[in-house]
C-alpha positions in Angstrom: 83.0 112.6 -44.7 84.8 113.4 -41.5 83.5 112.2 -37.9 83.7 114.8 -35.1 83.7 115.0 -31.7 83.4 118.0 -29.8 84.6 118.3 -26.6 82.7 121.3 -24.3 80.2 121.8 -26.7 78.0 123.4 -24.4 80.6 126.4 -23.8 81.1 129.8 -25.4 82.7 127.9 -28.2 81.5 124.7 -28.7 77.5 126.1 -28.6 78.2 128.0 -32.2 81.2 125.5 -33.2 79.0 122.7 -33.2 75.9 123.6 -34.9 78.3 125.2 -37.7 80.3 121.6 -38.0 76.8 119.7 -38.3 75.8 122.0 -41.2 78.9 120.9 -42.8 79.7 117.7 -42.0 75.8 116.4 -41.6 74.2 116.3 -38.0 75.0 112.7 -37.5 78.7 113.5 -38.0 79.4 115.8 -35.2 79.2 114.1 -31.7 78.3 116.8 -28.8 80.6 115.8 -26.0 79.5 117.4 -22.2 79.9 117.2 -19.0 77.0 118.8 -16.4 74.9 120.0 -19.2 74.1 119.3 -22.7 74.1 121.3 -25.9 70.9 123.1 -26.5 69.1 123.6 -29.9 70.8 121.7 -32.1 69.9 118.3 -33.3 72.9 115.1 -33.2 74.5 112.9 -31.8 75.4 113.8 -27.9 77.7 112.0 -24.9 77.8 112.6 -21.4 81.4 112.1 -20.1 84.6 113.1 -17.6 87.5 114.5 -20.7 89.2 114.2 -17.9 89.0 110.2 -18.1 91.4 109.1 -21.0 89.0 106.2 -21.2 85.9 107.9 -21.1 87.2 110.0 -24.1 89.0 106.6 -26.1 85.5 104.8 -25.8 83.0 108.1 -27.6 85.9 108.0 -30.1 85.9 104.1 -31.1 81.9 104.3 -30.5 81.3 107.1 -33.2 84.4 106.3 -35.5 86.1 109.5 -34.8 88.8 110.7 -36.9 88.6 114.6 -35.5 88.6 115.9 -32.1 87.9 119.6 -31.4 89.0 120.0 -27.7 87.9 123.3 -26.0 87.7 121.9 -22.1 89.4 125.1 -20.5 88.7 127.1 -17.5 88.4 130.8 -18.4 91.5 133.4 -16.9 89.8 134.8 -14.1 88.1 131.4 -12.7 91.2 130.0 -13.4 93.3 132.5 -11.2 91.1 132.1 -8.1 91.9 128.4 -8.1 94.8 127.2 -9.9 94.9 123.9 -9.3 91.3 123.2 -11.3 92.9 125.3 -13.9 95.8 123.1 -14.5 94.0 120.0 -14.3 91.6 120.6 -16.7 93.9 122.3 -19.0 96.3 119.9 -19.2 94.7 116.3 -18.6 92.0 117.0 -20.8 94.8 117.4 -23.3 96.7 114.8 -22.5 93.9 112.8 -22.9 93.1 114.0 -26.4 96.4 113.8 -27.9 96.5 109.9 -26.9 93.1 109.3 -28.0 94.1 111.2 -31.4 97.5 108.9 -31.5 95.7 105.7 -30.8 92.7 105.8 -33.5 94.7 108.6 -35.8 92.6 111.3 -34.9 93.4 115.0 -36.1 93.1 117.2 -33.2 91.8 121.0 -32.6 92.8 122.6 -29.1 92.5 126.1 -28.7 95.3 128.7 -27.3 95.0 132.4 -26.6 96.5 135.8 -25.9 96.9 134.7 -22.7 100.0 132.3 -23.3 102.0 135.7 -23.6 102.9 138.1 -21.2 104.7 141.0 -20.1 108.0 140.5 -21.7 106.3 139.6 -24.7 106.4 142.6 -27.6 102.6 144.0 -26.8 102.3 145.8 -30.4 101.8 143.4 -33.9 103.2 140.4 -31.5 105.0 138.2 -34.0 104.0 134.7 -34.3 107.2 133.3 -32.9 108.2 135.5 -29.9 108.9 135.2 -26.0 105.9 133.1 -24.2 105.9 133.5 -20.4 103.1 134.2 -19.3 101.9 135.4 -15.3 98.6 133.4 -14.8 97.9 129.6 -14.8 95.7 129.6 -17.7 98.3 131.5 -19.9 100.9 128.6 -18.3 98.3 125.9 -20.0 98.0 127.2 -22.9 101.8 127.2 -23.7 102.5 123.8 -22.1 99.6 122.9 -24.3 101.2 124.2 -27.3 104.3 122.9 -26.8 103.0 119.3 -25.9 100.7 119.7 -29.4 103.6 120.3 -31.0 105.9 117.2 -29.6 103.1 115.1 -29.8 103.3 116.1 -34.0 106.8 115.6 -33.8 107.0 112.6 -32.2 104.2 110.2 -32.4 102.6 112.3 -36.1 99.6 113.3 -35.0 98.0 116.0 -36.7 97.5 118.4 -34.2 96.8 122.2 -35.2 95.4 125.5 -33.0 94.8 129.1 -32.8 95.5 132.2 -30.6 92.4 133.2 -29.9 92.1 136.7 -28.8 89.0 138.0 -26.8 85.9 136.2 -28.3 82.4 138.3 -28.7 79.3 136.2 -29.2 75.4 137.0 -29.3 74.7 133.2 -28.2 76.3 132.4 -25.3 77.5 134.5 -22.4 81.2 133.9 -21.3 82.3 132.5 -17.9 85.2 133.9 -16.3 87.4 135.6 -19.0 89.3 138.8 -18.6 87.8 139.8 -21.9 84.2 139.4 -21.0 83.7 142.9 -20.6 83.5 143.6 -24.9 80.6 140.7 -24.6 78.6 142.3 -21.6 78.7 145.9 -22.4 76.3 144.4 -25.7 73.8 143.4 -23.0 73.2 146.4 -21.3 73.4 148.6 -23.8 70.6 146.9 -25.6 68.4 146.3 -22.0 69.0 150.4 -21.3 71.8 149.3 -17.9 74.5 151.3 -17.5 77.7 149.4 -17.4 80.5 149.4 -15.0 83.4 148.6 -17.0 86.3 146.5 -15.2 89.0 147.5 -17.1 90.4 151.0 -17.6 90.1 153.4 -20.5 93.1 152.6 -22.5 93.5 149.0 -21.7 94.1 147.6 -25.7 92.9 143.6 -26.1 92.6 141.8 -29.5 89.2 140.6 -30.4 87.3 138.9 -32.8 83.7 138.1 -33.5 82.3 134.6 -33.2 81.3 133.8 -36.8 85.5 134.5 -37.3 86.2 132.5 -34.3 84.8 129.7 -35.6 85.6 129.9 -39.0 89.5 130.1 -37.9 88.8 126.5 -36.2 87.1 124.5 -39.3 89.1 126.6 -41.9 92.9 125.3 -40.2 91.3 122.1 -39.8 90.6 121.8 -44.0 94.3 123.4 -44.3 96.7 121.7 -46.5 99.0 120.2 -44.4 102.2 120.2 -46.2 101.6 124.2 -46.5 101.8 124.5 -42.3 105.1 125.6 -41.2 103.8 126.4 -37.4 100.7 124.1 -35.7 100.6 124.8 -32.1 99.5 127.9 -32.6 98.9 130.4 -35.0 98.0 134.3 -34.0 94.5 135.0 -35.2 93.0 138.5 -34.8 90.2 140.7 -36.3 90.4 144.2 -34.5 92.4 145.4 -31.4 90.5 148.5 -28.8 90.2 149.4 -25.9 86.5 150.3 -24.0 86.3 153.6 -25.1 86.7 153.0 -28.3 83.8 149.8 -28.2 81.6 152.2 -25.8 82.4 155.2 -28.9 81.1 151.9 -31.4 77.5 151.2 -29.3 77.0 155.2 -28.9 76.6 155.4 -32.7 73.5 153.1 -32.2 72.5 154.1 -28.8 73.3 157.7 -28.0 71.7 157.2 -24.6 74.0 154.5 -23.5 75.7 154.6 -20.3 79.0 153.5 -18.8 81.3 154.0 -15.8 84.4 152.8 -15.1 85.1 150.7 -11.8 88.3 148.6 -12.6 88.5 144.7 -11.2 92.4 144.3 -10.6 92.9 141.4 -10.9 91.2 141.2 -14.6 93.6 144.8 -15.2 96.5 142.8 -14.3 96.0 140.1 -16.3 95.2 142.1 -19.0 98.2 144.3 -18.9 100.4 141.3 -19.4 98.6 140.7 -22.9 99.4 142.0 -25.9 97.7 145.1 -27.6 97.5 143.7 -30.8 98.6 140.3 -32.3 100.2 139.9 -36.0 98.3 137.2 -37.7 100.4 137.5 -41.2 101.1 133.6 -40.4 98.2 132.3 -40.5 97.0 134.5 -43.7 100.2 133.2 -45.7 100.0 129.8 -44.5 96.4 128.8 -44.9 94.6 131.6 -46.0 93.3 133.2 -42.7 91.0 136.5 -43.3 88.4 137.8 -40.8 85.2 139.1 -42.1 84.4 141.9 -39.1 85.3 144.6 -37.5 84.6 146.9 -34.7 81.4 148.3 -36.5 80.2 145.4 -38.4 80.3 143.5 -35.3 78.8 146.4 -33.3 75.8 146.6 -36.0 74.9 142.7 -35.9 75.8 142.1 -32.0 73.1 144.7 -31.1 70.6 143.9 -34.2 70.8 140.1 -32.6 70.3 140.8 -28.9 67.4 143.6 -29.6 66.0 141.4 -30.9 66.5 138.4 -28.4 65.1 141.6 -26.2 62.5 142.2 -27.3 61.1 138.2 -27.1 62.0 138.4 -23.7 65.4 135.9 -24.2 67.8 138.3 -22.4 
């Protein structure tokens, strides 16, 4: 039985990651690492500490026995752009950290990439798995020096490290913080309290995405992988469905004809976005350990607005 530590639990990720590892691995297994605030409905193990202190992070791990770390510290694109500094800091020592926790006590380690570690000269249609990466903010700039430290660090010192592209995530739990893709989470919420939404980025603008029940079972599923069938690690494209907002606001109108949106574009989130790719090819990580999403633009449409009409109606949103 494995012994996980998850590091952010509390975030966008970590609040649906951890809950589904504790199912799976028992609750006592799964160690909820935070920083300001802890993890909310969901019964465990917990630690309150700085990933940003190697030592902090080496003495949870000896404590609890780890032998898997699933590292999502990360500030969010647009956060990360208005100070850059904070963005680099916690992108890269928190990593730093993990990877030599995870050579000390032979951990296997989980650290998240995204879209955003391409950019404009990178093909923006079915962008191949190995292809140009240089990206235009500081969070894109992370997440390739993160994958390319993963992947010295597995070269060099063996440790199993392993991640994903993540495009834009969409989840009915916890609201995002900062992301250029936030919009394809919030236009859910006012559609289902009867707002109209103002839409920051413009008609046309094409961003993978992917639904949270995927999101998470891309993490656990390349973790279980068979090792000796990876031929990439640091990082794998991962997709479920690629549109733009006219074609999510088309989506919501099928439920709610009445629904509402204008367009008033944020420029800074339109030019991140334009250096990202329209649509990511993910045959990779389907030939190498069986990757296959299970929504698309309408399933994800139908449950996303089931969920939060009903979180609604109870008054939760």
């Amino acid at each position: 039985m494995k012994r996980i530590l998850v590091i952010g639990s509390p975030g966008q990720i970590g609040s649906e990651l951890t809950p589904r590892l504790r199912e799976i691995y028992g609750e006592n297994n799964v160690v909820a690492g935070y920083y300001d605030f802890p993890l909310k409905g969901s019964e465990g193990p917990a630690e309150m500490f700085d990933a940003m202190d190697a030592k902090a992070v080496a003495e949870v791990v000896k404590k609890y026995k780890i032998d898997t770390i699933y590292n999502l510290a990360a500030i969010l694109s647009a956060k990360a752009e208005a100070n850059p500094k904070w963005g680099w800091d916690v992108g890269m020592e928190c990593l730093l950290n993990c990877l030599e926790v995870a050579r000390e006590f032979n951990c296997a380690l989980f650290t998240p990439s995204s879209i955003g570690a391409f950019g404009p000269e990178t093909p923006q249609d079915k962008t191949p798995q190995d292809t140009i990466q240089r990206p235009k903010t500081i969070y894109g700039i992370t997440k390739v020096a993160g994958e390319l430290l993963s992947d010295y660090y597995f070269k060099r010192f063996g440790v199993d490290t392993r991640s994903v592209r993540y495009p834009g995530i969409i989840s009915n739990v916890t609201l995002p913080g900062g992301g250029t893709t936030d919009y394809a989470v919030e236009i859910y919420y006012a559609a289902v309290k009867g707002e109209k939404f103002i839409c920051p980025l413009p008609e046309g603008t094409y961003l993978d995405m992917m639904y949270m029940p995927d999101a998470i079972d891309a993490a656990i599923n390349l973790m279980e992988a068979n090792s000796s069938k990876l031929k990439h690690r640091n990082s794998f494209n991962v997709t479920s469905m690629s549109f733009d907002p006219s074609k999510i606001y088309s989506a919501i109108l099928k439920h709610l004809p009445d629904f509402k949106m204008e367009y008033e574009v944020d420029p800074l989130k339109k030019s991140i976005a334009d250096t990202w790719p329209n649509s990511m090819d993910d045959s990779c990580a389907r030939e190498e350990w069986g990757w296959r999403p299970k929504y698309d633009l309408e399933t994800m449409t139908e449950d996303m607005l089931k969920v939060l009409s009903e979180k609604h109606k109870k008054g939760l949103i």
